[in-house]
TITORDO-744170 format. One line per 8 residues: number of its first residue (from 1); their letters; for each residue x, y, z of C-alpha. Coordinates in nm, 2 decimals, always signed. Layout:
// TITORDO-744170
NUM = a = X,Y,Z; ...
This chain:
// TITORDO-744170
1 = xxxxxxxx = +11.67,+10.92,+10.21; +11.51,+10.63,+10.30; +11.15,+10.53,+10.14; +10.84,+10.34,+10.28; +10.52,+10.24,+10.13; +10.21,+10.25,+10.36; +9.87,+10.02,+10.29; +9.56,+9.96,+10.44
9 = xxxxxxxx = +9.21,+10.10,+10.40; +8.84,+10.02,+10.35; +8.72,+10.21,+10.63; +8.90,+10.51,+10.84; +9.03,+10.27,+11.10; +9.27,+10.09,+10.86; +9.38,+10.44,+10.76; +9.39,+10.65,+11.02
17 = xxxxxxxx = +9.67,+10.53,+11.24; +9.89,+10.52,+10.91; +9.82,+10.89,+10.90; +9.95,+10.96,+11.33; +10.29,+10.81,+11.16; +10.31,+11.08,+10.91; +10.46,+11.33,+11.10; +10.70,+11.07,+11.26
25 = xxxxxxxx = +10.86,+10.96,+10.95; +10.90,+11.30,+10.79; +11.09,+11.35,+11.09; +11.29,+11.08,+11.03; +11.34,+11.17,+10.69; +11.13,+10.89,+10.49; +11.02,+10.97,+10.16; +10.67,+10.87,+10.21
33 = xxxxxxxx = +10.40,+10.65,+9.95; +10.08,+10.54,+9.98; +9.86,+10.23,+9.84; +9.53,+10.21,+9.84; +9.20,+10.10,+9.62; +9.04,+10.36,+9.39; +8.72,+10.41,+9.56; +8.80,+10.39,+9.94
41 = xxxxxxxx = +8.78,+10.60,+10.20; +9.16,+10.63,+10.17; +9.19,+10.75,+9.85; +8.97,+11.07,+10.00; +9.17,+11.11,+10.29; +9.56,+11.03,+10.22; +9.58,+11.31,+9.93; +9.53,+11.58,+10.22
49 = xxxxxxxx = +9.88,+11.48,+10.34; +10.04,+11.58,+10.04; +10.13,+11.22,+10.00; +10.13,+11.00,+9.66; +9.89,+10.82,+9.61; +9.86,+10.49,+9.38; +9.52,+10.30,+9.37; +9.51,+9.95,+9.28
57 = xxxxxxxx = +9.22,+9.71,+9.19; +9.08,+9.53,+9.53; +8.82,+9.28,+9.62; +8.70,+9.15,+9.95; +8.73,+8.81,+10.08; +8.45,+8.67,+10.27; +8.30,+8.40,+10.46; +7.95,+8.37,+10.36
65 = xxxxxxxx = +7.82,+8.29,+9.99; +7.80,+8.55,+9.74; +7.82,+8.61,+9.38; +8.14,+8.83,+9.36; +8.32,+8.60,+9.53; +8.39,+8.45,+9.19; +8.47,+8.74,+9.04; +8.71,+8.92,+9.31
73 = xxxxxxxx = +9.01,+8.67,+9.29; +9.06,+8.84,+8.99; +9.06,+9.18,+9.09; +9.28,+9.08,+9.40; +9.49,+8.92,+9.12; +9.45,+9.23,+8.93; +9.56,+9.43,+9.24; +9.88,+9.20,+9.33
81 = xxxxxxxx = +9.96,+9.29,+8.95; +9.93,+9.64,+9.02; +10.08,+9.65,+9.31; +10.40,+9.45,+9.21; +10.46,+9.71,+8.93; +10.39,+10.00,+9.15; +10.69,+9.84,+9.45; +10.90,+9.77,+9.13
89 = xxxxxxxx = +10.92,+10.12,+9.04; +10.92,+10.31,+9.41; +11.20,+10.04,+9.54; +11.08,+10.14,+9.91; +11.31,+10.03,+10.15; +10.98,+9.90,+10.38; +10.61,+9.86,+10.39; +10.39,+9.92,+10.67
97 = xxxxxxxx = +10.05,+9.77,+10.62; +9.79,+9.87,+10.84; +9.53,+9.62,+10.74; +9.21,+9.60,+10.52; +9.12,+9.39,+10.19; +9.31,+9.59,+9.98; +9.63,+9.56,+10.20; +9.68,+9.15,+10.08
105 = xxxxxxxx = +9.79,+9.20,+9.77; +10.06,+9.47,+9.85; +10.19,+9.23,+10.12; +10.20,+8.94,+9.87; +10.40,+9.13,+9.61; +10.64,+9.33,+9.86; +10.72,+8.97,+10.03; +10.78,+8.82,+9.62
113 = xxxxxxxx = +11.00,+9.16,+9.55; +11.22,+9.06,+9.93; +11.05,+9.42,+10.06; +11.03,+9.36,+10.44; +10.70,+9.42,+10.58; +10.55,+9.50,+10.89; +10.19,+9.49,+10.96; +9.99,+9.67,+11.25
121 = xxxxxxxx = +9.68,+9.47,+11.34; +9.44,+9.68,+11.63; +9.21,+9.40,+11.74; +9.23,+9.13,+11.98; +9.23,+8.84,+11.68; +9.31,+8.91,+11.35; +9.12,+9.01,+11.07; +9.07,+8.78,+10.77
129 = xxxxxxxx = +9.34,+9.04,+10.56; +9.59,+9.01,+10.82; +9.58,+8.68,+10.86; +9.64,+8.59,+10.52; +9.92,+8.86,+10.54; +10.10,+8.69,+10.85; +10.32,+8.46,+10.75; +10.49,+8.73,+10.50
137 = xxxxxxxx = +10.54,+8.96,+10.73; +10.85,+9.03,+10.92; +10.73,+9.15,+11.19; +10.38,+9.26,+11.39; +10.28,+9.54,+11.57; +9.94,+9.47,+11.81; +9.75,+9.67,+12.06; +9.60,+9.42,+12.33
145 = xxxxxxxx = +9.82,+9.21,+12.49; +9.55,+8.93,+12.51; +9.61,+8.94,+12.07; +10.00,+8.82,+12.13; +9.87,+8.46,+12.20; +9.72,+8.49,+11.84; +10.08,+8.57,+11.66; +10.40,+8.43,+11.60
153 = xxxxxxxx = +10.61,+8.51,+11.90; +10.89,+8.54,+11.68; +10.71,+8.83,+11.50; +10.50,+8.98,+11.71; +10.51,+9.32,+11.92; +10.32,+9.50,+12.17; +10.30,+9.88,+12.03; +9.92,+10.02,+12.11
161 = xxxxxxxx = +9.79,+10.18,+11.84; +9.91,+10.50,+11.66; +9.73,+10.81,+11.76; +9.68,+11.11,+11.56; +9.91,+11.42,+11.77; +9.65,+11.73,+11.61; +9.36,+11.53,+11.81; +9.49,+11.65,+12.13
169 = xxxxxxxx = +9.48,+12.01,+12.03; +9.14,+12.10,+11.94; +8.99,+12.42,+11.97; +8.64,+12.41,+12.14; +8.52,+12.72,+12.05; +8.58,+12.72,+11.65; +8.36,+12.39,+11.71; +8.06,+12.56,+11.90
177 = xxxxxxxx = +8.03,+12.80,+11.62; +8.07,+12.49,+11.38; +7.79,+12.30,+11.55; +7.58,+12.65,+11.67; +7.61,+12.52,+12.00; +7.61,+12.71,+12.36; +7.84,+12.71,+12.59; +7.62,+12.68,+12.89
185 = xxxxxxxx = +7.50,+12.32,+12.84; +7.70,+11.98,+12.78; +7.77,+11.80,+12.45; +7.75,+11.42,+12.34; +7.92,+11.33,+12.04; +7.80,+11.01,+11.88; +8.00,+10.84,+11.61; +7.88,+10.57,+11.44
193 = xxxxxxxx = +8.22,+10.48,+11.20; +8.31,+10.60,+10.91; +8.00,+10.40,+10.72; +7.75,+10.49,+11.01; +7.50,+10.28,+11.20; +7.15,+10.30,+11.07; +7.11,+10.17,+11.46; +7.27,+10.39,+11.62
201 = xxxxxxxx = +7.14,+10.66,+11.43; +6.78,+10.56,+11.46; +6.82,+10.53,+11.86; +6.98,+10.86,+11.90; +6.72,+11.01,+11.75; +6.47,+10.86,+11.90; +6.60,+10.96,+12.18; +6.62,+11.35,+12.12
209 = xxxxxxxx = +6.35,+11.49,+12.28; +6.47,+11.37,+12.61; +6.85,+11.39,+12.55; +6.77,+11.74,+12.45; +6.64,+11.85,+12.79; +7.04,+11.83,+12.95; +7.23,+11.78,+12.65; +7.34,+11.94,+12.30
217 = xxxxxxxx = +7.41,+11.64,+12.03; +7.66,+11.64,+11.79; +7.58,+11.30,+11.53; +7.84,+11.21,+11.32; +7.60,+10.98,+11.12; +7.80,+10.84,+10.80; +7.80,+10.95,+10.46; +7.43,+10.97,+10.29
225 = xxxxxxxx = +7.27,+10.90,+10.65; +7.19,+11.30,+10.73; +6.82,+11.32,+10.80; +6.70,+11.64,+10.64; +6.39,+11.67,+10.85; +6.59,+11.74,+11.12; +6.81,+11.96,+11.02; +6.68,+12.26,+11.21
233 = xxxxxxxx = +6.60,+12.11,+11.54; +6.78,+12.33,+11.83; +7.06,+12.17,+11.97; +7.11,+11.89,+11.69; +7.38,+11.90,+11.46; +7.45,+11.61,+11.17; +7.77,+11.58,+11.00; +7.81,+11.31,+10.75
241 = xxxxxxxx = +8.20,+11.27,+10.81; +8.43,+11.49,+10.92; +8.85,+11.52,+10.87; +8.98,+11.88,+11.03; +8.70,+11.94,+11.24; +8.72,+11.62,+11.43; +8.98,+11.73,+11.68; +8.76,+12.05,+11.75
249 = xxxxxxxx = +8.46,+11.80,+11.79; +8.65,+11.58,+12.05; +8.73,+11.92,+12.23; +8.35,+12.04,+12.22; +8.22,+11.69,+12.34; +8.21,+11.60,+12.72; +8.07,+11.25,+12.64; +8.11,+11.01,+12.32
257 = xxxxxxxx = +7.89,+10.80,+12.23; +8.08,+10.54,+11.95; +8.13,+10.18,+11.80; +8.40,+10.02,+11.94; +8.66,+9.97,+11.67; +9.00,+9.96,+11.86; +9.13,+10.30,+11.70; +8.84,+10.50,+11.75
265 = xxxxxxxx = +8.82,+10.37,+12.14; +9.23,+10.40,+12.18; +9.17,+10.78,+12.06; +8.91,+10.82,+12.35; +9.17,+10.63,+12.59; +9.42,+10.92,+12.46; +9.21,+11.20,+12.50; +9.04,+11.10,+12.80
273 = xxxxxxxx = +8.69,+11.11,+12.73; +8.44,+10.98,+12.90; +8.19,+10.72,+12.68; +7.95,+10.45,+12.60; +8.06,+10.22,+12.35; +7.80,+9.99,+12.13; +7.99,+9.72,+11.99; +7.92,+9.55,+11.66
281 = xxxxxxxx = +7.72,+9.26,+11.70; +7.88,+8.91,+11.71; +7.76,+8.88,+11.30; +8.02,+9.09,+11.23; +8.34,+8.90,+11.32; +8.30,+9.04,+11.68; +8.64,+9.22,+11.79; +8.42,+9.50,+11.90
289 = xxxxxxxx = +8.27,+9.32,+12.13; +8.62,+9.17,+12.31; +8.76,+9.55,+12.27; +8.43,+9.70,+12.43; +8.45,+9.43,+12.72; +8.86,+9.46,+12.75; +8.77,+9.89,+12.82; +8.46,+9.81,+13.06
297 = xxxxxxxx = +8.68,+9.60,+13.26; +8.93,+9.82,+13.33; +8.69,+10.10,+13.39; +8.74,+10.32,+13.09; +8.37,+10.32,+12.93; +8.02,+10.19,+12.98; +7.89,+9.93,+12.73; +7.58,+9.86,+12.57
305 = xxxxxxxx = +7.51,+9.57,+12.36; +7.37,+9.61,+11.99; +7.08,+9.39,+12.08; +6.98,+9.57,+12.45; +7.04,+9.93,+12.21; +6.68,+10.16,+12.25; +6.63,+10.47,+12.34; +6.52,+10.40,+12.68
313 = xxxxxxxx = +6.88,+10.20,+12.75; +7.06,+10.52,+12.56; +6.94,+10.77,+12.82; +6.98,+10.57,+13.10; +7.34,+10.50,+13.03; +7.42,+10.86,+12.95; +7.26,+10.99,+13.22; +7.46,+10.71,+13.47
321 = xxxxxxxx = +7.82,+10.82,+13.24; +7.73,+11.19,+13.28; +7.68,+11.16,+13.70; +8.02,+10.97,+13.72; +8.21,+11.11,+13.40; +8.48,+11.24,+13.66; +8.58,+10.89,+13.78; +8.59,+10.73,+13.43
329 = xxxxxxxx = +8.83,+11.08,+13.35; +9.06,+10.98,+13.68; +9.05,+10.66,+13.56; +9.16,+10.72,+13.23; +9.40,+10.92,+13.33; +9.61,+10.64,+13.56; +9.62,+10.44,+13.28; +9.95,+10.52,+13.13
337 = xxxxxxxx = +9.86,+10.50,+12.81; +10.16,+10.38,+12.61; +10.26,+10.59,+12.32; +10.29,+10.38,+12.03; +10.47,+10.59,+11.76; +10.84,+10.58,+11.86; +10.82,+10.22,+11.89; +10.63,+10.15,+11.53
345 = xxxxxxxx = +10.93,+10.39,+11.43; +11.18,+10.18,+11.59; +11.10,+9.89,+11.40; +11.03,+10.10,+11.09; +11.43,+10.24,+11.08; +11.55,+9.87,+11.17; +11.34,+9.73,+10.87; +11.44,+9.98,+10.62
353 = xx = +11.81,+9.96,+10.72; +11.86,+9.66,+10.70
């Protein structure tokens, strides 16, 4: 039996296409590990998949002044440490590393141990963690074509991104009884990452009273960002986060309102929902907005810019998805969306068997 290592984490899109491999390499017959930091949202998420799980000490690397940046090089040495004992014992035949801060130091140690690597990077450029991790890596999986220009050609790969099979099979009615919805009036879903978008959030609901006349609102709002005042408006439902429910969700919403991190906007690509992405601004590295702009060109979703973002711009961009959500569906589905899987599997076996 072959064995792999996966990494990445920090938020749920460096984790969750490392969980649509799952079912793939227990196919295949890996023997599956997992290494993550102690406190991120992957070391909630991974233990559901009956998957060991080993955190390690992580710190964050960044590009603006800031007092733990003297003190995280040590716990990124500290996590290379941890990591290299952790690879030591396992002797995986590959890594796959999806990404994140706590993804570098796994990289560094399975590229010291001779472990090949590949690493899976979503965005058009590379983050700051996978760029460190580049030249170790043997070879790299990316979703945009316009990100191949950005890679060694020697290494890198046009996959897509992983997406998770159980999204597609969502049951609509076990999330109307969830959600205490009725069927007789349409649903926007708004997702604002797995942190939330204060925002976002303050937008949307400012923007109740009048989304409320047409629409039923389901606000996935980010851990600690429920509003209890309004938990007993008609028509409003607030989840934090959710893990099983989400493919019900995605079955329950005829619109999607979301941030537009290149998993979470490749799953509405798959599932062919119509939506309105609001990128995060340029401040924050800005991938979001070349992903946002990529998917309004080819006529998959509507954008609206963090800085244009009220409530008056909200409903007017629903209601304009909403009138013509049946030509962003047909165009969705003449796409040919390319499933990424069997070739991140194909370069998986050839990795560990070599």
């Amino acid at each position: 039996m072959k064995r792999i290592v996966l990494t990445g984490g920090g938020t749920a899109g460096h984790v969750t296409p490392n969980i649509a491999l799952l079912p793939a390499l227990r196919e295949a017959d890996f023997d599956i590990h997992y290494i993550g930091s102690f406190e991120g949202i992957e070391s909630r998420l991974i233990p559901d998949f009956d998957v060991p799980y080993y955190g390690i000490s992580t710190g964050k690397f960044r590009r603006y002044f800031d007092l733990k940046n003297f003190s995280d090089p040590f716990r990124v040495l500290k996590g290379y440490m941890d990591a290299r004992k952790i690879l030591k014992e396992l002797k995986p035949d590959v890594l796959f590393s999806k990404g994140g801060f706590v993804s570098v130091p796994v990289v560094r140690a399975a590229a010291d141990l001779h472990i090949p690597c590949i690493l899976h990077e979503s965005d058009m450029t590379p983050g700051l963690a996978n760029k460190l991790c580049i030249p170790l890596a043997d070879k790299i999986c990316c979703n945009f074509p316009e990100t191949l220009k950005n890679l060694p050609v020697e290494k890198a790969i046009l996959t897509g991104t992983p997406i998770r099979a159980e999204l597609t099979k969502g049951n609509r009615i076990a999330a109307l009884e969830a959600c205490g919805f009725t069927a007789n009036k349409p649903v926007i879903m708004v997702i604002g990452g797995s942190q939330g978008s204060a925002s976002i959030n303050q937008v949307v609901r400012e923007a109740l009273p009048r989304l409320l006349e047409n629409f039923q609102v389901l606000h996935l709002c980010g851990k600690d960002k429920v509003d209890n005042l309004m938990l007993s408006i008609p028509g409003y439902k607030q989840f934090e986060y959710v893990k099983t429910e989400l493919k019900d969700f995605f079955a329950l919403a005829d619109l999607v309102v979301s941030r537009a991190g290149a998993n979470a906007i490749c799953e509405l690509l798959a599932l062919k929902k119509p939506n309105i992405l609001i990128p995060l601004s340029l401040g924050s590295r800005g991938d979001q907005i070349l992903n946002a702009a990529s998917f309004e060109e080819q006529g998959f979703s509507i954008v609206i810019r963090e800085e244009a973002l009220d409530c008056f711009s909200l409903i007017d961009k629903i209601e304009e998805l909403y009138q013509n959500k049946q030509r962003y569906i047909e165009t969705m589905n003449e796409s040919g969306q390319i499933n990424a899987i069997p070739k991140i599997m194909e370069l998986i076996n050839e990795a560990a068997n070599r």
